[in-house]
C-alpha positions as CSV (number, residue, x, y, z in Angstrom):
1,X,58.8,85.7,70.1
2,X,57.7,88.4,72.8
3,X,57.9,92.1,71.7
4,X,58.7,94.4,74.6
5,X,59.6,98.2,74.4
6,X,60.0,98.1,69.9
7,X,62.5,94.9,71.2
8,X,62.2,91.4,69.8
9,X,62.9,88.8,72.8
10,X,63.6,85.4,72.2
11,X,61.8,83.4,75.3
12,X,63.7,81.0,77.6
13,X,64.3,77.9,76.2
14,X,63.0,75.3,78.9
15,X,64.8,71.9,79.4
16,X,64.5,68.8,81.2
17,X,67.4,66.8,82.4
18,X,66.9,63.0,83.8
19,X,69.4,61.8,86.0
20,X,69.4,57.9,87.4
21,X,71.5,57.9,90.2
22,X,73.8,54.2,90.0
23,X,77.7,56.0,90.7
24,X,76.6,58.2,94.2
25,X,78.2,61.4,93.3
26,X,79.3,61.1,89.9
27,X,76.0,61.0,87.9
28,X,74.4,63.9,90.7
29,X,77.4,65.7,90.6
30,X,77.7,65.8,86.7
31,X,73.7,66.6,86.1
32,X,73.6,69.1,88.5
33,X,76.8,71.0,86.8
34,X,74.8,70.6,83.5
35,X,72.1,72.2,85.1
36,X,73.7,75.2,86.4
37,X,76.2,75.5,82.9
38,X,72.7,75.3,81.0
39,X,71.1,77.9,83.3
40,X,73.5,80.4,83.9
41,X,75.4,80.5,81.0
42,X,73.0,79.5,78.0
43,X,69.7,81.1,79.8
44,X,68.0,77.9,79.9
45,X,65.0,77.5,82.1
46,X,65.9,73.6,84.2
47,X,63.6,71.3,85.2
48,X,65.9,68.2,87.0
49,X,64.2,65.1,87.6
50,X,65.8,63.2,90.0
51,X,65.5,59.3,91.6
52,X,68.0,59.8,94.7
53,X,67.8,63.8,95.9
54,X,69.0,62.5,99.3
55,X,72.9,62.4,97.0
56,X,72.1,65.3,95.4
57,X,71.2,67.1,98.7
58,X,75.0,66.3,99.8
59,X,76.7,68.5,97.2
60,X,73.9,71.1,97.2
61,X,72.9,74.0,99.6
62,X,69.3,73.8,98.8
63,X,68.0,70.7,97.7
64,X,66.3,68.9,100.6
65,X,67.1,65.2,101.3
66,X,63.2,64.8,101.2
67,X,61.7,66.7,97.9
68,X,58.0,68.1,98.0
69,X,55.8,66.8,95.2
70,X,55.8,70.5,93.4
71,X,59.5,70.2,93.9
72,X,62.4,72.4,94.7
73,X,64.5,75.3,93.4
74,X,68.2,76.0,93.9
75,X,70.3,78.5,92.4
76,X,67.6,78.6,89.7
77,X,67.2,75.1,88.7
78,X,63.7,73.2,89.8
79,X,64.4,69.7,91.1
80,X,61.8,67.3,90.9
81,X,61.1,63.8,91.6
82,X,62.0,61.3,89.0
83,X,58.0,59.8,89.1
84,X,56.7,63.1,88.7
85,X,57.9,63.4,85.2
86,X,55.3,60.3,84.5
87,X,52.2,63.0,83.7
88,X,54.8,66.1,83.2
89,X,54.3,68.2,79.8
90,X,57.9,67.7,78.2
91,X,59.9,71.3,77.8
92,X,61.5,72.3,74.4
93,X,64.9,70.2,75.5
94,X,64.3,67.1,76.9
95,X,67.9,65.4,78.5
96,X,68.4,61.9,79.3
97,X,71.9,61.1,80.9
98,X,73.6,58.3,80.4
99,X,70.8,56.3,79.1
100,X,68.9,55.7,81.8
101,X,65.7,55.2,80.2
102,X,63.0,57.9,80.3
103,X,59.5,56.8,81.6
104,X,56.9,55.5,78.6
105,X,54.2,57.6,79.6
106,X,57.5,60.7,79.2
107,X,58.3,58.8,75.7
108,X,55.3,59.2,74.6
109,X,54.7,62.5,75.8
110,X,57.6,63.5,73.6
111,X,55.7,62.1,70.4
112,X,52.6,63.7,71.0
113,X,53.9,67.1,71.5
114,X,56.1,66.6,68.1
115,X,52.8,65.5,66.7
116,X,51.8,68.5,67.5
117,X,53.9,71.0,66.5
118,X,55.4,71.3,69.9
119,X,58.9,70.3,68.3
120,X,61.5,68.4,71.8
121,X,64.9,68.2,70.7
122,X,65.5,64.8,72.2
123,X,69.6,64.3,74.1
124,X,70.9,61.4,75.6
125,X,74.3,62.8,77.2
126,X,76.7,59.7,77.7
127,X,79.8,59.0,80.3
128,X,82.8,60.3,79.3
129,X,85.2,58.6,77.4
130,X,88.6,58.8,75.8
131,X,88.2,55.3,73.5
132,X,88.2,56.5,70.0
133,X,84.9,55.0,69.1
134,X,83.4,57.6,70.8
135,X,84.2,60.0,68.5
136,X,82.5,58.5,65.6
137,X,78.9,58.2,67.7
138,X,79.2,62.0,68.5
139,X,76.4,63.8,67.3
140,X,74.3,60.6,65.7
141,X,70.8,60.2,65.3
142,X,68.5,57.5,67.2
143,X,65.4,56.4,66.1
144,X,62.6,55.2,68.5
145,X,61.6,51.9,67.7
146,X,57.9,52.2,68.3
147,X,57.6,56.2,68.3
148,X,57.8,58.8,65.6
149,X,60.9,60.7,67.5
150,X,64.1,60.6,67.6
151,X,67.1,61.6,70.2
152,X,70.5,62.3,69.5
153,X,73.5,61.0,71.5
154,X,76.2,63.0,72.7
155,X,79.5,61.9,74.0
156,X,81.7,64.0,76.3
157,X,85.4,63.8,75.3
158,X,89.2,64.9,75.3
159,X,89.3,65.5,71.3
160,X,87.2,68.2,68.8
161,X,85.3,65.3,67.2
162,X,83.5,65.0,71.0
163,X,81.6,67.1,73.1
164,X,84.5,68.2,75.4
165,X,84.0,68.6,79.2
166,X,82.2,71.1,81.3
167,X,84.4,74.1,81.9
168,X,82.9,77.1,83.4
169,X,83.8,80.7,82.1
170,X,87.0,82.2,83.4
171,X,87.7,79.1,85.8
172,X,91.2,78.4,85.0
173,X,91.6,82.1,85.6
174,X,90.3,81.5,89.1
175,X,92.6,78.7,89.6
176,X,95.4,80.7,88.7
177,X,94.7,83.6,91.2
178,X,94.1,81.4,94.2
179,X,97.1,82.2,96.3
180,X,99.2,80.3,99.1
181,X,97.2,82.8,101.7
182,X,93.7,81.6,99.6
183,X,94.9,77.9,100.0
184,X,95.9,78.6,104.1
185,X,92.1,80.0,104.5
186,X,90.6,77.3,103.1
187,X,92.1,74.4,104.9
188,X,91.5,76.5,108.4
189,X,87.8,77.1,107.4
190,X,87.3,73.1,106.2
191,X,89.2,72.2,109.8
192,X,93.1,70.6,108.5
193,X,95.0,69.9,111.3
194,X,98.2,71.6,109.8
195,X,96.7,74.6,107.3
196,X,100.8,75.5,106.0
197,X,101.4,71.1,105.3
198,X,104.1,71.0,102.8
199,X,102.1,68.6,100.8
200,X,98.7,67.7,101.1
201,X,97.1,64.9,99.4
202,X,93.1,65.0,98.5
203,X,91.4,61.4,98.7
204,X,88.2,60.3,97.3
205,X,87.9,57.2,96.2
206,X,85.6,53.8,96.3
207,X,86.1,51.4,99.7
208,X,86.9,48.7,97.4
209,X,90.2,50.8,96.3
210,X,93.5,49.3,97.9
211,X,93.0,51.4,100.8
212,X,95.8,49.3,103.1
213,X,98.3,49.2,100.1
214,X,98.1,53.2,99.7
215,X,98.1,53.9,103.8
216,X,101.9,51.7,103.8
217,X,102.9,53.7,100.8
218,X,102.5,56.4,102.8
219,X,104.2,55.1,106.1
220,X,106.9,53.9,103.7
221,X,108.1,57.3,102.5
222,X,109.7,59.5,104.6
223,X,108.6,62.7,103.3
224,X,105.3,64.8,105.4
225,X,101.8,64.5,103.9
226,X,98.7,65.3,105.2
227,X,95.9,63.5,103.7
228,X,92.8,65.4,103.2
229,X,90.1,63.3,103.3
230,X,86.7,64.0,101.9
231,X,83.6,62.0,103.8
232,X,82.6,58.5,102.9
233,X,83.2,55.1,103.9
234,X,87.0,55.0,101.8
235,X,88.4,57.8,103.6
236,X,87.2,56.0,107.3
237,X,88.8,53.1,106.3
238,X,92.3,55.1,105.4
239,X,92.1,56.5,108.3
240,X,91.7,53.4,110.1
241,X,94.7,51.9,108.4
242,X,97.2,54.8,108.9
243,X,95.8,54.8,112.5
244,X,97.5,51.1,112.8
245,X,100.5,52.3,111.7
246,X,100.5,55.7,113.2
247,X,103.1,57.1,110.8
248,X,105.1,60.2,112.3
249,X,105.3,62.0,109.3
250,X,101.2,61.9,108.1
251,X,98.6,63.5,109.1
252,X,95.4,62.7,108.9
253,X,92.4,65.2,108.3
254,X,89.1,64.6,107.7
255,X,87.1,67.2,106.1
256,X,83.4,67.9,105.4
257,X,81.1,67.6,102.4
258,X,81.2,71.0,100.5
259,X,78.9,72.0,98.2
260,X,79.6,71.4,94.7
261,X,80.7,75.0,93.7
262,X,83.5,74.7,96.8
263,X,85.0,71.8,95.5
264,X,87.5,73.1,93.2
265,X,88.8,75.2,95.9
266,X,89.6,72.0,97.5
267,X,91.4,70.3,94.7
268,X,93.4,73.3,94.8
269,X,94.4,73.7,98.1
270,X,95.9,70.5,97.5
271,X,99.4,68.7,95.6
272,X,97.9,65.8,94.6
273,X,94.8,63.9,94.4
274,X,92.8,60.9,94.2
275,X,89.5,61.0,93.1
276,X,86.7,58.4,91.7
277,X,84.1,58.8,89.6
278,X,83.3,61.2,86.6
279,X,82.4,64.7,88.2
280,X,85.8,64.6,90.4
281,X,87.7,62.8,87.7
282,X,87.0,65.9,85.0
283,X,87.5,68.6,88.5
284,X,91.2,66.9,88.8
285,X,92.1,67.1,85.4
286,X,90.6,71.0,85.6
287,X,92.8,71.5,88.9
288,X,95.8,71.3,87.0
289,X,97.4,68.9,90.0
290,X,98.8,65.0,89.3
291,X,96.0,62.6,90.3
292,X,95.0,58.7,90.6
293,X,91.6,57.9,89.1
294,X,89.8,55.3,90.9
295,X,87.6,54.7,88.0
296,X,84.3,52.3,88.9
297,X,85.2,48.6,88.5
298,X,83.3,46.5,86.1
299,X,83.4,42.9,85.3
300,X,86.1,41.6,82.9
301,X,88.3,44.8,83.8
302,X,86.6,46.4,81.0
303,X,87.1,49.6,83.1
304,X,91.1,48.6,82.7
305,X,90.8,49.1,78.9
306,X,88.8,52.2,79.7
307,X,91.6,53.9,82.0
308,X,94.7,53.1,79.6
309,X,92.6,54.4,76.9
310,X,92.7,57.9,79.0
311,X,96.1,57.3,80.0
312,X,97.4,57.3,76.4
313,X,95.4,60.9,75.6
314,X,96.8,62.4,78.9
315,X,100.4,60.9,78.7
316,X,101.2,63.0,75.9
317,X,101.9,66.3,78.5
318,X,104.1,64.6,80.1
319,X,108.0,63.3,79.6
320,X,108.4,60.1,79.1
321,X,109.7,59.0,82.9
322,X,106.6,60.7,84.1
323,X,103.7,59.1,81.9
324,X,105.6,55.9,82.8
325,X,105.8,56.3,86.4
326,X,102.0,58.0,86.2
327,X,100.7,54.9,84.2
328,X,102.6,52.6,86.6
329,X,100.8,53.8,89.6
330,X,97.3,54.3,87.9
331,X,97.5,51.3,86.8
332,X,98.8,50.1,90.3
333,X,96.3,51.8,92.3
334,X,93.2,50.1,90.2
335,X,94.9,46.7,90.2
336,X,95.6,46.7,93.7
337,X,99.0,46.3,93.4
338,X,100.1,49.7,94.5
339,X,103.7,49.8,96.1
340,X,105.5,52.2,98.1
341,X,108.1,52.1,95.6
342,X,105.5,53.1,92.8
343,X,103.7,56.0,95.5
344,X,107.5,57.0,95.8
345,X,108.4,57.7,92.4
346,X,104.9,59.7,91.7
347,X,105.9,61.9,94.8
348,X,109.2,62.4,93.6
349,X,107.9,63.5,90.2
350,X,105.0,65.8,91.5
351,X,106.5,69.1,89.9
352,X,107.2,68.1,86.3
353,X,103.7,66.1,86.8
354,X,102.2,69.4,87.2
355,X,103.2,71.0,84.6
356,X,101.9,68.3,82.1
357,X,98.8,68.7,84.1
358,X,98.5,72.2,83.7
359,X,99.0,72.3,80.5
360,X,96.2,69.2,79.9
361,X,94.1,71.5,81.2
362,X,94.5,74.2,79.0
363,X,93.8,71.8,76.0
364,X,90.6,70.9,77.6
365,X,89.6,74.8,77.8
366,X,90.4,74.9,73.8
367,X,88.0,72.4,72.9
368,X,85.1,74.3,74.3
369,X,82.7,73.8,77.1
370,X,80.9,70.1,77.4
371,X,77.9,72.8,78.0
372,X,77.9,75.0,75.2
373,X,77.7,71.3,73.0
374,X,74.6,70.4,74.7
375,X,73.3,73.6,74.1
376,X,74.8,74.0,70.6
377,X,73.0,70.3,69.5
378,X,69.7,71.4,71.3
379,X,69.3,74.7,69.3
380,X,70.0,72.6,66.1
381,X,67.0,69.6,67.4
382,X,64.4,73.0,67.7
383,X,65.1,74.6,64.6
């Protein structure tokens, strides 16, 4: 406690978040939104540690490729290398995402300060999920096997028994006031070829996506489309493809990296999207617009079991010839067996997929922030 002016003042609570860079993007893009949530909108004092800042330097304005060894600050988070946490003094929240394993020499930091009346509420944020076994590890205790501390895992969700995603305040208000003139704008400033398109189409998505399957879908149908096209290897080789085939009716635009606050603009400026990872996969859903998850292949197509487990929560917004056609070409697009009959039907239900999106969205927003959680559980591990 500090007293200024007769005033009691709680001081900042300071927090460490470890982030493991494996999915490019996703695991960057998702600590560094936990970062700023926990900083501007809890007061939180953040400390990232970091093993790839050269990826987190792509979707920030002020994090260099190369960090100095007393690190550096962005939009008031300090971003640090990952092997300088090795002799770091743990803060009152100490953050470990997706389990990647804090240092020993951090571990055991952690004991010494609890040992010492310095009490570290201990997190280990996990990926998102929408099996239902998540819901019953929510909020559990884990004790070290060799230490006298123990962390607590939490699990992002799509029901109350999770942790909910990370919404910002008032965003779906944003989204609703962007305007056909705020959508024009955009697509001039990020360089589209055709700013007024009829129907643009966001891709972002893994190279080993069925890139040539999607670029005859879209030579297949008829209809215009202009394929906005973030950076990255996936979006070259669509672009290669649909080059081949030089369709009349698509356009191809390229666009560049924008920092991480931009992006939602992006998603919407456009009528549909595909997207990859975890960051862009919860930005979709919070767009409000149909999308195609390209979620990250693993072996045994345990990430099949994973997407029709989200399929089944999300389905429920829609009517039943759209969560079948949606499932169809989900399920299509991850199994490399995407037709242009199946891209067809998904165009031709775009509006009445909307508004099962929008209203997904709006039961994400009632569940609470993925933010507030983390600091809700932290509060509880320092009392």
């Amino acid at each position: 406690m500090i007293e200024a002016a007769g005033k009691t003042i709680e001081p900042r609570v300071t927090c460490d978040i470890f982030c493991h860079v494996i999915d490019n993007f996703g695991d960057a893009g998702v600590c560094w939104r936990l970062a700023g949530g926990l900083s501007e909108e809890e007061g939180f004092r953040v400390t990232l540690y970091i093993d790839d800042a050269v990826t987190l330097s792509k979707i920030t304005s002020g994090v260099p490729a190369e960090l100095p060894p007393s690190g550096a600050e962005s939009l008031g988070i300090l971003v640090r290398r990952w092997e300088d946490s090795e002799t770091a003094v743990p803060s009152d929240v100490v953050i470990e995402t997706f389990g990647c394993r804090l240092p020993d020499s951090f571990e055991e930091a952690i004991a010494r300060e609890t040992l010492h009346g310095h009490k570290v509420a201990w997190l280990n944020l996990e990926y998102l999920s929408a099996e239902d076994w998540v819901e019953e590890c929510h909020g559990l205790p884990s004790p070290h096997p060799r230490l006298p501390v123990t962390k607590t895992f939490l699990f992002p969700g799509f029901t109350r028994r999770t942790g909910g995603v990370m919404i910002e305040n008032g965003l779906l208000d944003a989204r609703d006031r962007f305007s056909v003139s705020d959508r024009r704008a955009l697509l001039e400033a990020l360089g589209a070829r055709e700013p007024d398109a009829p129907f643009n189409l966001f891709f972002f998505s893994y190279p080993t996506a069925p890139i040539a399957q999607l670029a005859e879908a879209l030579a297949s149908d008829p209809r215009p489309v202009q394929v906005i096209a973030a950076p990255g290897r996936a979006g070259e080789m669509l672009g290669e493809a649909l080059g081949r085939l030089n369709p009349p009716q698509v356009t191809f635009s390229p666009v560049p990296a924008v920092p991480q606050e931009s992006f939602d603009r992006v998603l919407w400026a456009c009528d549909a999207l595909i997207i990859r990872g975890e960051d862009s996969f919860v930005r979709a859903q919070l767009a409000g617009k149909p999308f195609l998850w390209t979620i990250y292949p693993q072996e045994e197509d345990t990430h099949i079991v994973k997407l029709n487990a989200f399929l089944d929560r999300m389905a429920v917004e829609y009517g039943e010839d759209a969560a079948r056609v949606w499932r169809e070409t989900s399920l299509g697009w991850n199994q490399a067996s995407l037709t242009p009959g199946l891209w067809s039907r998904f165009r031709d239900l775009t509006p009445e997929l909307t508004r099962g999106s929008l209203l997904w969205s709006r039961h994400l927003a009632s569940l609470g922030s993925l933010t507030r959680a983390v600091a809700t559980a932290a509060k509880k591990g320092l009392k």
